[in-house]
N, C-alpha and C positions, 0 to 999 in steps of 0.2 A: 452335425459334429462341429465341436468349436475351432478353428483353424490358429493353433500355438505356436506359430513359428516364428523362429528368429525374427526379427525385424518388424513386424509384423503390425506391434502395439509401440506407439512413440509413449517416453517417459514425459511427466508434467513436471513444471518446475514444482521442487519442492516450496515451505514457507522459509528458508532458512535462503532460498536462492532468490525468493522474491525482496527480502529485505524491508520487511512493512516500515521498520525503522528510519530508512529512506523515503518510505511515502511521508512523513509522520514531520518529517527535516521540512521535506520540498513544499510541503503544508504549510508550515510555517512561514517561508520564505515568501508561500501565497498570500499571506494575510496582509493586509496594508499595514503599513509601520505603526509604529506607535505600544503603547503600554500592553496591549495582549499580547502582539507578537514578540514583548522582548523579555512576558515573561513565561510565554511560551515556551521560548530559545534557551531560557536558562533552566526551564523542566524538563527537557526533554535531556540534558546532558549527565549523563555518569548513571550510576546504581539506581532501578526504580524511578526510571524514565517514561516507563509505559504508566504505571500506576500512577505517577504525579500529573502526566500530558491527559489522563483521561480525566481526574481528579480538575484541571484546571477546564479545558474545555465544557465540562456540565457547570462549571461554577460560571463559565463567562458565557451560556448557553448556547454556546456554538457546535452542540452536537453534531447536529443535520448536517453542518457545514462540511464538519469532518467528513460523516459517514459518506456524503454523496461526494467528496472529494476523492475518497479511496476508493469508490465504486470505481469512479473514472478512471483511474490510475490499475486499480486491477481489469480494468478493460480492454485498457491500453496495453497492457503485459499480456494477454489471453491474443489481441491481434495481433502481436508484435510475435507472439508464440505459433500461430497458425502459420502466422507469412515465412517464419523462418524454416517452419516445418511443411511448405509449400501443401497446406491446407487454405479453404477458404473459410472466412470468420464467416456465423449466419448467428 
């Protein structure tokens, strides 16, 4: 029998609490200066931010760079999420 009670099951952050858009910033801020990151900086800003930040990244083939950045960062949110929820990360 499944045990339903109160307290029981911790809620996950949602994506709307995670903020990808802030991974997406701090990415940026990652990259060494110069001509990708400033025109990175000016894709990611206003209406069709995600669409243009992806759009640019395949064009300057900095995929992978991306993707293994946001692994790390949503890692970082999953340990940060355990320890607060006095869980061990495995």
């Amino acid at each position: 029998l499944l045990d339903t009670s109160p307290g029981r099951f911790l809620r996950f952050p949602t994506k709307y609490e995670i903020h990808e858009y802030s991974i997406m910033d701090a990415f940026v801020d990652h990259l060494p200066p110069g001509n990708i990151q400033n025109e990175l900086d000016r894709a990611i800003r206003g209406r069709g931010a995600f669409r243009r930040f992806k759009d640019r990244i395949r064009f300057y083939g900095i995929e992978q760079l991306w993707y293994d950045y946001r692994q790390t960062a949503y890692r970082e949110i999953a340990v940060r999420w355990c320890q607060d929820n006095k869980l061990k990360y495995e």
